[in-house]
ROMIRO-313922 format. One line per field, with one value per residue: residue in three letters; x, y, z of N, C-alpha, C in turn; residue number from 0; chain. Coordinates in nm, 3 decimals, padded with zeros to 5 digits, m for minus. Layout:
r	ala  ...
nX	X  ...
nY	Y  ...
nZ	Z  ...
caX	X  ...
caY	Y  ...
caZ	Z  ...
cX	X  ...
cY	Y  ...
cZ	Z  ...
k	NUM  ...
c	A  ...
END
This chain:
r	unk  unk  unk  unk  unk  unk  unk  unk  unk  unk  unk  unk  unk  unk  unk  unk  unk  unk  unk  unk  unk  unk  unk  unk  unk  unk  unk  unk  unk  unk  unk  unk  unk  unk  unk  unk  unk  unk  unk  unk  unk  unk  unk  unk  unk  unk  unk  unk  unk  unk  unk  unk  unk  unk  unk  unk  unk  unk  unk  unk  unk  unk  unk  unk  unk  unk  unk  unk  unk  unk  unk  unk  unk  unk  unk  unk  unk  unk  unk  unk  unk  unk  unk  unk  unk  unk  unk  unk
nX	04.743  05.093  05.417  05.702  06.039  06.278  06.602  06.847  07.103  07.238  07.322  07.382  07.262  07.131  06.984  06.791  06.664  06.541  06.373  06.135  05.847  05.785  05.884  05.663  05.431  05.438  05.450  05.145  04.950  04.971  05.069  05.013  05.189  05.485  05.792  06.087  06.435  06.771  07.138  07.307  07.602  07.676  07.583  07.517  07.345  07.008  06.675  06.401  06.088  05.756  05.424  05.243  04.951  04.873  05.033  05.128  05.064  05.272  05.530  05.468  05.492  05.746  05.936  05.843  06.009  05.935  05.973  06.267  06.365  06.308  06.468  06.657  06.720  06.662  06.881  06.939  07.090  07.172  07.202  06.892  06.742  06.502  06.305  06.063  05.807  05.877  05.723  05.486
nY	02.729  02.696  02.805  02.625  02.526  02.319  02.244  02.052  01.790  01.513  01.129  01.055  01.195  01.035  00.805  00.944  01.099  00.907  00.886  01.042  01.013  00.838  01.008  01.206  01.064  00.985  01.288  01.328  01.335  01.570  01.802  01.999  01.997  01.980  02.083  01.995  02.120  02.111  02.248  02.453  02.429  02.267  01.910  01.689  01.835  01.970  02.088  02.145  02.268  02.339  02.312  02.280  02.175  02.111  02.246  02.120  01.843  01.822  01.859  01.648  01.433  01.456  01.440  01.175  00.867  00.648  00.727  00.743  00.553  00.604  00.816  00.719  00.530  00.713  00.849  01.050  01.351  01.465  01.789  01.855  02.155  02.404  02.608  02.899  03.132  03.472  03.650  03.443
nZ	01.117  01.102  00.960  00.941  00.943  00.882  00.952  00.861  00.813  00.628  00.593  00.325  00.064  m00.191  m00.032  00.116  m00.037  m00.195  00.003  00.015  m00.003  00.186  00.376  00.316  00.361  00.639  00.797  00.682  00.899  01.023  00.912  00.594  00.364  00.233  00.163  00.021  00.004  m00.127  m00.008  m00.202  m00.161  m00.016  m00.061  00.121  00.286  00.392  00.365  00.537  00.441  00.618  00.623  00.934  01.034  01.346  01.633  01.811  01.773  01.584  01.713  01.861  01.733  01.588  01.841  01.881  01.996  01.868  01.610  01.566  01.373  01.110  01.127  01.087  00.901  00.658  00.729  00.841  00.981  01.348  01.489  01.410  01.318  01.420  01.255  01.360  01.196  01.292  01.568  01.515
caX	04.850  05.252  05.490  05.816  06.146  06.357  06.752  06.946  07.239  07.205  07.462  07.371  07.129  07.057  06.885  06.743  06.597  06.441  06.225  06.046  05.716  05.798  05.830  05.536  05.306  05.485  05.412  05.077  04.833  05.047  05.117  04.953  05.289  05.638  05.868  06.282  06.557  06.913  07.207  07.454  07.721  07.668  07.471  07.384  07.225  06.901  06.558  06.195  05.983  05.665  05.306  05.175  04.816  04.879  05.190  05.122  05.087  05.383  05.641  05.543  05.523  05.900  06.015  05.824  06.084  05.901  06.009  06.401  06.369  06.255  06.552  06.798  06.673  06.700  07.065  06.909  07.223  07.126  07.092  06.766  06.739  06.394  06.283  05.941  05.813  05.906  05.622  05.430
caY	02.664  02.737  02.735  02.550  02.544  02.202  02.194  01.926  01.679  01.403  01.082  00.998  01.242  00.931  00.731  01.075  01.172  00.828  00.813  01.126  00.946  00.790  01.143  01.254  01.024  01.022  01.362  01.376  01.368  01.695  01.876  01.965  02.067  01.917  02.090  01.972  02.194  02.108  02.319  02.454  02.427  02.101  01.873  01.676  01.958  01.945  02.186  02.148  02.365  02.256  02.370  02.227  02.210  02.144  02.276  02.036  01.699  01.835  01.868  01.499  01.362  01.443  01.380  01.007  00.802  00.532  00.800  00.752  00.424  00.679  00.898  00.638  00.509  00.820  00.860  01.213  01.334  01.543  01.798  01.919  02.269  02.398  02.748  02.955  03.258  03.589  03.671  03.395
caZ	01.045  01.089  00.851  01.020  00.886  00.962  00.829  00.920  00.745  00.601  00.532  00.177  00.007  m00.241  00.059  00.199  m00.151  m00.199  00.132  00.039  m00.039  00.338  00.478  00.311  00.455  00.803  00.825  00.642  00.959  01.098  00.776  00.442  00.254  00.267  00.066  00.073  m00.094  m00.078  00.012  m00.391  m00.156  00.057  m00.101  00.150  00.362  00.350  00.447  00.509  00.471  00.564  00.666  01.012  01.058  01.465  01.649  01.945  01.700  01.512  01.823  01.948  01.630  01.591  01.890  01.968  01.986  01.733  01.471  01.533  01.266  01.022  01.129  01.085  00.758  00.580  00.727  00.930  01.114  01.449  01.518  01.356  01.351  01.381  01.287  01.286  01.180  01.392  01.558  01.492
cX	04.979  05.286  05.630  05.930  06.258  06.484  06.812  07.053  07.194  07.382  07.455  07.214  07.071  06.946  06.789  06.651  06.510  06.317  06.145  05.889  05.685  05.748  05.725  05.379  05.339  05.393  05.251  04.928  04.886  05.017  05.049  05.072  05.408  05.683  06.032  06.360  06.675  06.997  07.259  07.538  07.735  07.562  07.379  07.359  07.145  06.841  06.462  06.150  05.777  05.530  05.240  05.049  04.792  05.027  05.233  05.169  05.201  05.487  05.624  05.545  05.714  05.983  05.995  05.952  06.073  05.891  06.151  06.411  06.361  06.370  06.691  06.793  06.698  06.832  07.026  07.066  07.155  07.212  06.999  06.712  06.565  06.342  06.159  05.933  05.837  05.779  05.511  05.361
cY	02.744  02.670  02.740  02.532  02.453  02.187  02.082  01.833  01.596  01.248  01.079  01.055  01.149  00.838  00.863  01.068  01.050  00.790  00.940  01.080  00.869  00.900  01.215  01.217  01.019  01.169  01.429  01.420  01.506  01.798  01.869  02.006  02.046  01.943  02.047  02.054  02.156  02.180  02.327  02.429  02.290  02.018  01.761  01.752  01.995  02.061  02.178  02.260  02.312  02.340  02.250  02.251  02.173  02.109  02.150  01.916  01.700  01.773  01.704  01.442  01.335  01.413  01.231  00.945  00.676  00.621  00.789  00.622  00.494  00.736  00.838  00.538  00.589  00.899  01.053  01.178  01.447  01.666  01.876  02.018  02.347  02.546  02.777  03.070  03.370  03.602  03.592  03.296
cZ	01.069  00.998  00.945  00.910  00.941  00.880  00.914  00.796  00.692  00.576  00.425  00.152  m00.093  m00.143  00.070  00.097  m00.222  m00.103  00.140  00.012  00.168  00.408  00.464  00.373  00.608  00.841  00.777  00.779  01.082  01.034  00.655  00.375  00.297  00.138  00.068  m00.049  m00.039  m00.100  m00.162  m00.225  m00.079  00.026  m00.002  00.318  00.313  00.414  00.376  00.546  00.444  00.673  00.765  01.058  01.205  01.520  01.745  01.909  01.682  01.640  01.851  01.827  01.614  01.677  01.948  01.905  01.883  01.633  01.459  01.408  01.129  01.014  01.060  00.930  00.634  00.609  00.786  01.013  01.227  01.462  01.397  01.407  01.298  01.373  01.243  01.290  01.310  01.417  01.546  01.547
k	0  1  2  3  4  5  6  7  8  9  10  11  12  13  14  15  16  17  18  19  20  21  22  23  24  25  26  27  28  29  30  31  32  33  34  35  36  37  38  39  40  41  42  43  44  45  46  47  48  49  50  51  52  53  54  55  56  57  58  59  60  61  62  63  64  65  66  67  68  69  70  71  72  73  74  75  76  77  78  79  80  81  82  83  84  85  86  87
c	A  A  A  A  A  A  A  A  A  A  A  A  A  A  A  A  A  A  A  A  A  A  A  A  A  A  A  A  A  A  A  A  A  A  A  A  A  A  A  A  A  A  A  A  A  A  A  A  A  A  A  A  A  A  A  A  A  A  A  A  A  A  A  A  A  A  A  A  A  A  A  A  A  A  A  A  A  A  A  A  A  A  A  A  A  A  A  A
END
């Protein structure tokens, strides 16, 4: 398991912050743990932090292209900044 670290924008954290039940099952056959915190100073800047149970699934999962509908739904702005542990 990795733990992954995804920030990115958003247009309207109201859309964003309603399709978390969306992103949870999107990502549930990747991931056991999807957490989102948003920026105090920009609210809508967003970050996941989330536990991938394979790195391989993960990577195409996010980038198949029958996930941009998802992207564009929840008003994701690009780019999506992806960080993992040092070392890890």
């Amino acid at each position: 398991m990795a733990t992954i670290i995804a920030r990115h924008q958003v247009g309207d954290i109201t859309i964003w912050l309603a399709g978390h039940q969306e992103r949870v099952d999107t990502f549930a056959p990747v991931a056991t743990i999807l957490n989102e915190f948003q920026d105090m100073d920009n609210p809508n800047s967003v970050l996941l932090l989330i536990e991938a149970t394979d790195m391989e699934k993960f990577g195409a999962m996010v980038n198949d292209p029958a996930n941009a509908d998802l992207k564009d739904r929840h008003t994701v702005i690009e780019p999506i900044i992806i960080s993992l542990p040092i070392g890890g």
